[in-house]
N, C-alpha and C positions, 0 to 999 in steps of 0.2 A: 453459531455458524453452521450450515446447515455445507454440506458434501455428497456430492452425486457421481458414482461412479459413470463415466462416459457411456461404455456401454451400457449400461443401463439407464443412461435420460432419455425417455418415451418423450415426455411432455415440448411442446413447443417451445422457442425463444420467449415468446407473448405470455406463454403460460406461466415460466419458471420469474421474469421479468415481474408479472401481475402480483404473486406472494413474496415477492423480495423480503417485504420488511424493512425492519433497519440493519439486518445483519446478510453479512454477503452469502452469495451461495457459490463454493467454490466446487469446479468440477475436475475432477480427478482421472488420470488415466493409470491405472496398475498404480493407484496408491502417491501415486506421484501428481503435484496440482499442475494443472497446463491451463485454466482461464479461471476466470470469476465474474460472474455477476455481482455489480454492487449499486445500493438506490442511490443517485446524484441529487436527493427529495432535498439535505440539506447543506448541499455544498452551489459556491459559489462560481461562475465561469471562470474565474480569474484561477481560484484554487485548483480547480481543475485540469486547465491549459500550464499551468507550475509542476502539476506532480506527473506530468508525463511529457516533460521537456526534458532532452536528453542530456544537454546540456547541466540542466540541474541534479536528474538522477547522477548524472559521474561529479556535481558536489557531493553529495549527500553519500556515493560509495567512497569519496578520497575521505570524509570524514570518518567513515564510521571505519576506515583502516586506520587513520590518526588516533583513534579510541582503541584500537582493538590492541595498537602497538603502543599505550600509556602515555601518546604524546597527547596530552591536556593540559588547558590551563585551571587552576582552581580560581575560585571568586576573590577569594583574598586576593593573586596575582592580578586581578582583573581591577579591582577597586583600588590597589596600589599605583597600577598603572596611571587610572583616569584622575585621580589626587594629586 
């Protein structure tokens, strides 16, 4: 992953876009990330329009509070259930 302090990116949108790669280039202000560039070379529209739906980022933050506060189910709980 390659990082560019803001003040310091000379190079164009076209420019830094055109070397992407597969790994993102995330830019930085005082150390701290404020955007990213990333290639959409192998992602699908559908994926795309999912992971920046608001709606699903506030699933995905109430889960990873459910995780962080031990409430999980284990796979055993899960296969006892469906049985």
């Amino acid at each position: 992953m390659k990082t560019i302090e803001l003040s310091q990116a000379t190079g164009t949108l076209a420019e830094y876009a055109t070397d992407l790669g597969d790994e993102p280039v995330i830019l930085v202000a005082e150390a701290t990330p404020v955007a990213a560039l990333v290639s959409l070379k192998n992602l699908d529209p559908e994926s795309l329009a999912l992971s920046t739906h608001p709606e699903f980022l506030q699933i995905i933050a109430a889960a990873r509070r459910e995780v962080a506060e031990g409430r999980t189910v284990s796979l055993a709980e899960i296969k006892a259930d469906l049985l």
